[in-house]
C-alpha positions, 0 to 999 in steps of 0.5 A: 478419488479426485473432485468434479470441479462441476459439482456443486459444493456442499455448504454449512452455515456460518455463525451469525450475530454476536457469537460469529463477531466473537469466534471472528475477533478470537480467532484472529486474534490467535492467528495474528499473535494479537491475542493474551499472552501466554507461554507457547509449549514445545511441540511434541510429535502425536498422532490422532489428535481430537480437534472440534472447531466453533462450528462443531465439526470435530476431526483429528490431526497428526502432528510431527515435530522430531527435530525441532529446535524450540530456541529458534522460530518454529514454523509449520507446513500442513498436508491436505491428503486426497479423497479417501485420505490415505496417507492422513489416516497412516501417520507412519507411513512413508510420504508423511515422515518424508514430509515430516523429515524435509520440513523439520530440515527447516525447523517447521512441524508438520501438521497432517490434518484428516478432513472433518467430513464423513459424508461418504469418502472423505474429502476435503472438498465437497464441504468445502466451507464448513471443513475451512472454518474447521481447519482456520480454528485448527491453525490459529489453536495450534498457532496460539498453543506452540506459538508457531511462526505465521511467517513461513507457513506452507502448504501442501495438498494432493488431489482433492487436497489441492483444490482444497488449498487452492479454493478455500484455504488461500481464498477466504480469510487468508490473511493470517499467513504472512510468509511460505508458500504452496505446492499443488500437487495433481489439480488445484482449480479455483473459485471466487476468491472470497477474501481479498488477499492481501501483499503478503498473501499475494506474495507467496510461491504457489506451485502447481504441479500436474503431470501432462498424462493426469487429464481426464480418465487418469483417475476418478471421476473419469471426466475430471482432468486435473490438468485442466484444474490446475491450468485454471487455479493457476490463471486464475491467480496469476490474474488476480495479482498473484505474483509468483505463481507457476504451472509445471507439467512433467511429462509421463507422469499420470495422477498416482505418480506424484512423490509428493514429499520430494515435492515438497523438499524441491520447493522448500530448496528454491524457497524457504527463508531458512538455512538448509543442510547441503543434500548428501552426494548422489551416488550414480546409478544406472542412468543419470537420472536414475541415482542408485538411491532410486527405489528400482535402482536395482531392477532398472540395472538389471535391465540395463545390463541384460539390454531389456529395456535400454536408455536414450543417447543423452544417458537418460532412462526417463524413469516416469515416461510411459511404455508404448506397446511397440517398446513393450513387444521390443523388451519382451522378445529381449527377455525371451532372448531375442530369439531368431525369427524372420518376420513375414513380408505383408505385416499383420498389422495395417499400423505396422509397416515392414519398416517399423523399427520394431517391425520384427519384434512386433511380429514377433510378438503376433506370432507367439499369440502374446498380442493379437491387436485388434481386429476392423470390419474389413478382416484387417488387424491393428497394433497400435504401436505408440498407445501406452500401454496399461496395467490390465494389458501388461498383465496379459502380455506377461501371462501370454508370454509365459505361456497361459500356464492352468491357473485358476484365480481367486473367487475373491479378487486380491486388488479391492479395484478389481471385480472378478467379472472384468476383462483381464482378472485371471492375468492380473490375479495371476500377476500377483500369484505369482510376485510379479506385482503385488499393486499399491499398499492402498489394496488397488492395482489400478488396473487403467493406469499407464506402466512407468519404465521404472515399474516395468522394469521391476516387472521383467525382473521379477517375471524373469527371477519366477520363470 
């Protein structure tokens, strides 16, 4: 789930008098290396970690230091997950030992923080203020403790995490970050900068990167866009002094398609301070932009081979681009083996000109009863041909073109975002009965998300290895 910008944050009140003029003076003190000194430990990878700030907040941590080498300056690059903390919350999963593996590669820990709100969800932030003076009590402890190098500190938050970068962490006391940078990834807004930043801080690489497809209705709550957010934090920066800021935007990628550590990796390639081991060689896969390190590299050439789903004439297969439902009706009469059918003169769709590219393919698919379209007041039916096409209706598509076997779904839904009562249960159920798509490792299929080429690829290879 990911923040409405409008709603209001929820606050805590700071300490006052002596005791905030104390934490304030401890606190940076710590975090500037101002403070007593003391022999820093070596850092040592743990999960779990209690923490309980000044403020009385408490939470954990995940820290990762495999690699390190203690003879030279450590530093450190902290991840802010999304709501509901998925990733924070699986110290061992994929994204974060990616994170872990590209941060050590520059002799920093990695630090994965779980936010100390339990209000519902959990989120970053909705109280945003009391969960930043945790977090700055955090960093300047594990600052003091492993005598981490202040001078390259990165940052990196997904989703509600973004925002919570963008909006707390380099918005108010700041300061303590003399080097590294940010990467923003699927929002990133911004509000009041609370502390003025200073060169150093105004310096920083701050990437912002949000997909052209993740605007509002891409993920929860539907009126949000992050797009939109992210569009903002970075202008609102850039005003601000802010002089390396950027905004990219790649297309076809919606909000549950980031590769957040590949992210991470690119900018740390571009901008980090230290020596960086040259990548190994890519071995070609299918397509030039489909290495054969790909994770459905052998699906996208099965696909490839077969002509199911074909490239574009620069030999590019766009793994991220969206299917539209025309390019949808073109790979499933491929896969039936494209069969001999003469279409009818007058099409049956007032969208879809006999002269349509994928005219035969499209009428085609009418006459199977895969897609029927959708029907006007007048009696006429609509295609629409280049609407992308969603996970709930490729489940459709792939059951219809099986032939609506007797299946008889589950009283239990097996997608934890997917009611038994909604439109398209039985086809998606049937879906994952049958291996086609088991959905994410979160329990969601999401049901309202656009189907990739890489993914599609994987589910005609899958429907053709079941039937």
């Amino acid at each position: 789930m990911t923040p409405h910008i409008a709603r209001r944050f929820r606050t805590a009140s700071r300490p006052l008098g002596a005791l905030a003029a104390v934490v304030s003076l401890v606190l940076s003190s710590f975090l500037l290396g101002t403070g007593p000194a003391a022999a820093a430990e070596t850092p040592t990878t743990g999960f779990t970690r209690g923490f309980t700030a000044p403020n009385g907040l408490s939470s954990t941590y995940n820290l990762y230091a495999d690699g390190i080498d203690r003879s030279k300056p450590v530093g450190v690059a902290f991840y802010f997950d999304g709501d509901g903390q998925y990733w924070a919350q699986r110290p061992t999963g994929s994204v974060v030992r990616d994170m872990a593996r590209h941060a050590a590669a520059r002799n920093m820990v990695l630090v994965v923080p779980l936010s100390p709100d339990r209000t519902g969800s959990r989120t970053w932030w909705e109280n945003i203020d009391a969960n930043g003076d945790w977090f700055r009590a955090l960093s300047g402890h594990l600052v003091q403790r492993y005598g981490l190098d202040t001078n390259r500190v990165w940052l990196t938050g997904y989703s509600g995490g973004a925002e919570f970068i963008t909006m707390e962490v380099l918005a108010d006391r700041q300061n303590w970050i003399r080097g590294g940078g940010a990467v923003v990834i699927g929002g990133g807004g911004a509000r009041k900068m609370q502390t003025a930043p200073s060169a150093a801080v105004k310096s920083l690489p701050i990437q912002w990167v949000t997909g052209a497809d993740d605007v509002a209705g891409a993920t929860q709550p539907a009126t949000w866009s992050a797009l939109a957010s992210a569009r903002r934090g970075q202008q609102s920066y850039a005003a601000q002094g802010f002089t390396r800021t950027s905004l990219q935007v790649p297309a076809g990628v919606n909000h549950h398609e980031y590769d957040q550590a590949a992210l991470l990796d690119a900018a740390l390639r571009t901008y980090g301070s230290a020596s960086v081991p040259a990548p190994a060689p890519v071995v070609p896969g299918p397509f030039t932009d489909v290495p054969a390190t790909h994770p459905f590299a052998p699906e996208i050439t099965w696909v490839k081979n077969r002509a199911v789903l074909r490239g574009w004439p620069d030999g590019t297969y766009r793994p991220a681009h969206q299917m539209t439902r025309e390019q949808v009706a073109a790979a499933l009469y491929r896969l039936a083996g494209s069969p001999a059918y003469t279409p009818p003169r007058t099409s049956p769709f007032t969208d879809v000109p006999t002269s349509h590219v994928f005219y035969q393919q499209i009428a085609w698919l009418h006459a199977k009863g895969i897609s029927t379209g959708w029907a006007a007041a007048d009696g006429t039916r609509t295609y629409k041909p280049a609407q992308r096409v969603s996970r709930d209706q490729m489940a459709a598509f792939f059951y219809r073109q099986a032939g609506k076997p007797a299946y008889t779904p589950p009283r239990t839904s097996p997608f934890v975002d997917v009611s038994t009562g909604q439109g398209f249960y039985k086809e998606m159920a049937w879906l994952q009965a049958t291996g086609i798509s088991n959905g994410w490792k979160d329990g969601t299929y999401r049901p309202g998300a656009g189907t990739s080429r890489d993914v599609m690829a994987a589910f005609l290879h899958r429907y053709a290895e079941n039937s």
